[in-house]
Structures are given as structure tokens and as C-alpha cells.
N, C-alpha and C positions, 0 to 999 in steps of 0.2 A: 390515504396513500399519495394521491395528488400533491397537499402540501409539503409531505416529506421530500417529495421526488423533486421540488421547487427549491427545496432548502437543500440539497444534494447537488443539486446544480451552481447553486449561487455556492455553495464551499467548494466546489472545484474550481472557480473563478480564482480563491483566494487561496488554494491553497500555493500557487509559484509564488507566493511573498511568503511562507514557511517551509523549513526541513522537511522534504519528501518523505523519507521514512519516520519520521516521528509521525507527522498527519495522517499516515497510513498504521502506524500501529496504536492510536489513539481511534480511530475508526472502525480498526482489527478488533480493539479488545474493551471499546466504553460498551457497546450493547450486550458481551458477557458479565462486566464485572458490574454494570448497573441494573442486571437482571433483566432489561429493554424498560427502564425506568420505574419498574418495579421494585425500589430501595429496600431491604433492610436493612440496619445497623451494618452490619460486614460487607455489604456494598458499596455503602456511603465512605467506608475508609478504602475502601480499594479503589473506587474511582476516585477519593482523593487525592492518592497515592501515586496513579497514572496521573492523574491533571499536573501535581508536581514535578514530576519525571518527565515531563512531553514539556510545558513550561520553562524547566530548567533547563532540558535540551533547545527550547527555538533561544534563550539567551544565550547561553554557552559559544551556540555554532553561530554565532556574531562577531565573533574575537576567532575565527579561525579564516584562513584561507591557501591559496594554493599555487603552484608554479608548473612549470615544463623545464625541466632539468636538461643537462646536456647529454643524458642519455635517453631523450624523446622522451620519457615517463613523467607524467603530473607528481608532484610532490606536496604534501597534505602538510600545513602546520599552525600555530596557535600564535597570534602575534601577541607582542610583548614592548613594555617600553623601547627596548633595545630593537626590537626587530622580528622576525619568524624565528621560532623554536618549532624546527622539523619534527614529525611524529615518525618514529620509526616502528616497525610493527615485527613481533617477535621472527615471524616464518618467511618475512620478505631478503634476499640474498645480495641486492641491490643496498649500496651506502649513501645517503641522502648530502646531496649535496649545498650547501647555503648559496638563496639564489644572487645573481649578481648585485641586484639595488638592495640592498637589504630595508633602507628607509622606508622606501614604498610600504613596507609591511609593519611599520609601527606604529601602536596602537596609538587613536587618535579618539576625539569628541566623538565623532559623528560614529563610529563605532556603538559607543552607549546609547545613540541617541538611535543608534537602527537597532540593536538588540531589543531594547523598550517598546519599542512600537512592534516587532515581530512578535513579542509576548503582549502585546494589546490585540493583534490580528488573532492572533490563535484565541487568547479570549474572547472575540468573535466567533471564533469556529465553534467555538463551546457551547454559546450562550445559542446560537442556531442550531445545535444538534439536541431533538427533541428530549433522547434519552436520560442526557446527563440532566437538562432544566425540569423532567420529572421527579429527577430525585430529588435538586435538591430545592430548587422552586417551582413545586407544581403548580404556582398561582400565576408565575410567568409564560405558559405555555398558551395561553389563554392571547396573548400578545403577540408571540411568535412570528405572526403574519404579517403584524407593523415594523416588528423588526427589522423580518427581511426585507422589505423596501426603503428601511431607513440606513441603517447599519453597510452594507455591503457599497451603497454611492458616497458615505463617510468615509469609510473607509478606501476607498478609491481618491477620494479628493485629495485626505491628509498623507497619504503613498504618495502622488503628485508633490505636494507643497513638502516634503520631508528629501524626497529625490533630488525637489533645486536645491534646497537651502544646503543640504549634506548630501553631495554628490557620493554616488559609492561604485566601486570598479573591483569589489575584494568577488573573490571565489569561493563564498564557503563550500566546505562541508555537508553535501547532501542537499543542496538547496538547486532549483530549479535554474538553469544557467546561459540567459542570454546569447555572451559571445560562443560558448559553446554551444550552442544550437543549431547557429545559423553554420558551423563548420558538425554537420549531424551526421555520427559516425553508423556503423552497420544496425546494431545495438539500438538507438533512437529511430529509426528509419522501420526497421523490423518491428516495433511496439509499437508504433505509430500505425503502420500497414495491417497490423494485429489486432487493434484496440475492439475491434468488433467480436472476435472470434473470443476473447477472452471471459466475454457474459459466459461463455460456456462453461466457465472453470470456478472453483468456488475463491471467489474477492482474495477472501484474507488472505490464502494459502499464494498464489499470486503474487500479492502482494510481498510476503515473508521469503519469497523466491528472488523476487528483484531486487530485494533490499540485503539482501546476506550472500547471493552468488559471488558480487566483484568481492565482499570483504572474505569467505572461504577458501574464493579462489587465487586469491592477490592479485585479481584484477586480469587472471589469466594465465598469470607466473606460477603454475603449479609444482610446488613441492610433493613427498609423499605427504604430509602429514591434510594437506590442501586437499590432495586427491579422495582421503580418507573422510575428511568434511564434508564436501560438495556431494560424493557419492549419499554420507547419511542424510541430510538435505534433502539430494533425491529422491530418497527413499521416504525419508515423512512427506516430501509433499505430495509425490506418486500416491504415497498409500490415502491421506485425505480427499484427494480430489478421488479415489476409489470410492472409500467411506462414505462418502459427502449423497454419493447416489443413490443409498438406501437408507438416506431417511427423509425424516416430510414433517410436515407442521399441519398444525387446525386451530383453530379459535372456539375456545370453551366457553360456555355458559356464563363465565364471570367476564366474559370480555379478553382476556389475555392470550397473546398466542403460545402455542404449547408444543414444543420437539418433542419427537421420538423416531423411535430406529423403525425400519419396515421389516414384518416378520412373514412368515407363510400364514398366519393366524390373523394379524392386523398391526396393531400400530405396539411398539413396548419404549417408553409403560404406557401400558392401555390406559385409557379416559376414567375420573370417576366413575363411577355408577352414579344413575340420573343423569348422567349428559349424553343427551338424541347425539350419539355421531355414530354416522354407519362405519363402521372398522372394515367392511367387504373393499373399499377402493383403495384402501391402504395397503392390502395385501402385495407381499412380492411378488414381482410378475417376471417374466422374461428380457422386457422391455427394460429392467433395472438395472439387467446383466448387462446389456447392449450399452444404454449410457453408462453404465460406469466404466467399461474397456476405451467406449469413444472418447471418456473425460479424460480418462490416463491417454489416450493418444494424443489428445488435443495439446496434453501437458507437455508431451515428449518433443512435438513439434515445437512448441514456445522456447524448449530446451535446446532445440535446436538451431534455434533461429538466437540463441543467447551467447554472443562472444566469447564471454569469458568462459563458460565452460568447456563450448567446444575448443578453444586454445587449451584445456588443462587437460581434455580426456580423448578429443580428435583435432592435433591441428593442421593435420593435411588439409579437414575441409572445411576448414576459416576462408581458402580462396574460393568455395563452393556459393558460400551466402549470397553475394548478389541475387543469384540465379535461385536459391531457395525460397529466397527472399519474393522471389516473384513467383514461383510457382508453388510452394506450399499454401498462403491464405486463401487462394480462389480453391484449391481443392478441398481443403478444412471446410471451406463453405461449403461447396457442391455438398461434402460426404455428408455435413449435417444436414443439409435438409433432406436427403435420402430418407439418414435417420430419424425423423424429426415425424419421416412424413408414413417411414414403415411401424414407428413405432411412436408414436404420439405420446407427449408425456406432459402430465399436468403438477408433478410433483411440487412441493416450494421446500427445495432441499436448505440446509443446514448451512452458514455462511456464502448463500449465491445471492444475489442482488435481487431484494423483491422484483417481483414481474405484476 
């Protein structure tokens, strides 16, 4: 567990040189579709399938970037010999304007030559992620631990030596964004001040939250058809981070870890037969009920403290955030450790970050 936790640190280093949400739902979804490196046949094409998809996505959003139009709103689009081809999006009510230089956004060399290396990083992130290198070379895992101190200052150097020789200023698409940082609106500030509180909540679903609210909710600009979005969003992620509470994991006799739901009886599916596990601490307790209302609350707060939504479903109190901003996470903290401490919980639920 140590060197995974090693090699989860070292890919968060890396991951602001690739698409946020790509490296999030390649993180989200290689430990299901590779079984946690336990391949079958039907694994092995499904996490080919994603490595394709995530791949073809950190090139693609290479050739894309972005503006501030003259009506304050950032403007998304694809450049092209000629220049930016604006992306219009079916339910946005707003007409995209062409920005004033248009040159600046013409695609150039150094374009290619950063898409190439963003899909050499991310094969980095691959080749470190123990899962994917079980499947499909379990003789490389063995190595792992050289890698990571070889690969991750490599790749730092050749970032450096690629930056002077092909300066770059574009804004992609999803991608982790310097000058907009240092100008860090409610939204970064709030997830930043959060990032603790957030262990509390299961990763992926998180995850699939922050990456689909600005696109449901057009960034804020709520339509009905946005409202009707966001609300059902809410509602799967509400109900996983419920879900997520009653269940638990164990390590069976062949070594591999094994899910199941928490029942009043013990764990379902229950364990073979012949494997020593006491099913008695499995059982559902009170304590299950308590974190799961606290995770849906922890959720609602994150929701709260999320711009775009509350602009689509409250925007009287978008001028509230500052002030939430500061007094929601120290209470989120206090209440958990109340809880934490009335009701002690050893579970290792279903998509939450090993402990």
C-alpha cells in the first residue's frame, strides 16, 4: 500500500501537464475495467478501449483553446489553419463571437509537438498505474519502483527543454491553467479550502461531479433543459455517495480484494466456503446509517460551495460564498470528527481512497 500511495503522489505531480478530466476518469474507471489488474480477455479490451479514449483525448485538446469575449464569457474552440473554429453548444443562448486576433489561434508546429508529449505524459501515468501494468505486463510491475524515480525527473526535464524551445500560451480545454489561477475565482478557492473534507466522499463520484456540473449546467447559464440535468447528476451522485456507505471489502485467501454490500447477516456475496472470514464485523450497524446521511451531507455542502450550480438553482446566494466559503469546511470538520468519534468506522467502502 505504501508504494501505491508513492506512485499516487508522483501522478498527481503530473497530472497539470494533462486533461483534468480525462486523468480523472481514466483513474475513475481503469481499476473496474481491469478487474484491479486481475485481466481477463474482456478486460484487456476494455481497458484498451479507455487507454484509446483518454490518449486520443490528451491529443485532441492540444489543437483546442479559448478566449473572453465581449460579453465577459470564455469562449471554447478548435484551432485551425485559418484560425479558431468557435464550439457552439446546442442549449447555450449566448452567440459566439470570433475573437479579435484571430492569428494568435492558428494552428502552428509547436501545437504537434505539445499534443505528442501530453500523450507520452499520460503514457507515463499508465505505465505507473499498477493496475493497468498487471494486466497487461505483469513482469513490469516488478520494476515499478525504478520507474518511479526515474520516469517522473524525465519527464520534468523534457516539460522544461519542450517549454523553451515551443513556447505555449493556448488555453486548452480542460487542462490545468496557469494564468487562470493566479486570477482564482470562488469555485478554485472553495476546492482548494475543501480538498481535505473531500477523503470523505467516494473519489470517483467527486470526481464525475466536477467534471460534468460546468458542462450540465452551461457554466451556470441555466436553461430548463440544464436544470433537468444537473438536478439528475445530483441525484446519482447523492445516491452513490449514500450507496458507497454500505459496503466494505476483505482480502480472500487467494490474495485478491473482494467487494460486497453490508447486510444484517454479513457481507453479500458472502465469501466462499473454506475462507476464515468472520462475516460478524460486516454486519450493518447504526453507525452505517449515520455515515451515509453524513456523506450525502458532506456532498450537499461541496454542492454548495459549487458556482455553477448554485447560479442555475440559487443565485441569490452566489453573493453568499465568500462567507460559506469560510464557515462551512471548519464545521464539515468539527461535525466529522464528532462523528468519527461517536461512531468509529473501519469500513474500506467501495470507490473511497484506500486508508
Amino acid at each position: 500500500m505504501g508504494e501505491s500511495t508513492s506512485i499516487s503522489s508522483i501522478i498527481a505531480s503530473l497530472i497539470k501537464l494533462l486533461p483534468t478530466g480525462t486523468v480523472f476518469l481514466y483513474q475513475f474507471l481503469d481499476p473496474v475495467f481491469s478487474n484491479n489488474g486481475d485481466c481477463q480477455t474482456v478486460n484487456k479490451y476494455l481497458t484498451g478501449f479507455l487507454l484509446g479514449i483518454c490518449g486520443l483525448s490528451c491529443f485532441l485538446s492540444c489543437f483546442t483553446d479559448s478566449y473572453t469575449g465581449s460579453d465577459g464569457k470564455t469562449h471554447y474552440g478548435i484551432v485551425t489553419f485559418t484560425g479558431l473554429h468557435t464550439l457552439s453548444w446546442p442549449w447555450s443562448s449566448s452567440k459566439d463571437e470570433a475573437p479579435k486576433d484571430s492569428s494568435s489561434y492558428k494552428f502552428r508546429l509547436r501545437d504537434l509537438v505539445h499534443a505528442l508529449f501530453v500523450v507520452l505524459v499520460f503514457g507515463v501515468v499508465v505505465i505507473l498505474d499498477p493496475n493497468t501494468v498487471k494486466c497487461f505486463y505483469p513482469s513490469l510491475a516488478d520494476d515499478q519502483a525504478t520507474l518511479l524515480k526515474v520516469l517522473p525527473p524525465v519527464v520534468g526535464a523534457v516539460s522544461g527543454v519542450i517549454s523553451v524551445l515551443f513556447p505555449n500560451k493556448r488555453n486548452y480545454i480542460a487542462f490545468f491553467c496557469p494564468e487562470m489561477a493566479a486570477k482564482k475565482s470562488i469555485s478554485e478557492k472553495s476546492l482548494s479550502g475543501f480538498a481535505k473534507i473531500l477523503k470523505l466522499l467516494p473519489t470517483g463520484t467527486v470526481f464525475l461531479f466536477q467534471f460534468l456540473s460546468p458542462v450540465l449546467t452551461n457554466n451556470g447559464k441555466c436553461q430548463t433543459v440544464n436544470k433537468y440535468l444537473t438536478g439528475f447528476l445530483l441525484g446519482v451522485c447523492g445516491l452513490s455517495c449514500f450507496f458507497s456507505s454500505f459496503t466494505d471489502s476483505y482480502k480472500g485467501s487467494d490474495g485478491k480484494t473482494h467487494y460486497g454490500i453490508v447486510t444484517f447477516k454479513g457481507l453479500w456475496p458472502s465469501p466462499k466456503e473454506g475462507t476464515s472470514i468472520d462475516l460478524s464485523q460486516y454486519k450493518l450497524r447504526l453507525g452505517d446509517f449515520v455515515h451515509a446521511f453524513f456523506a450525502v451531507t458532506v456532498f450537499a455542502v461541496v454542492v454548495v460551495l459549487d458556482p455553477n450550480t448554485v447560479k442555475c438553482f440559487y443565485p441569490s446566494l452566489a453573493y453568499d460564498q465568500k462567507t460559506l466559503l469560510k464557515v462551512l469546511p471548519p464545521a464539515v470538520g468539527a461535525v466529522s470528527g464528532v462523528v468519527f468519534m461517536l461512531f468509529p468506522n473501519k469500513r474500506h467502502y467501495i470507490g473511497y481512497p484506500a486508508s
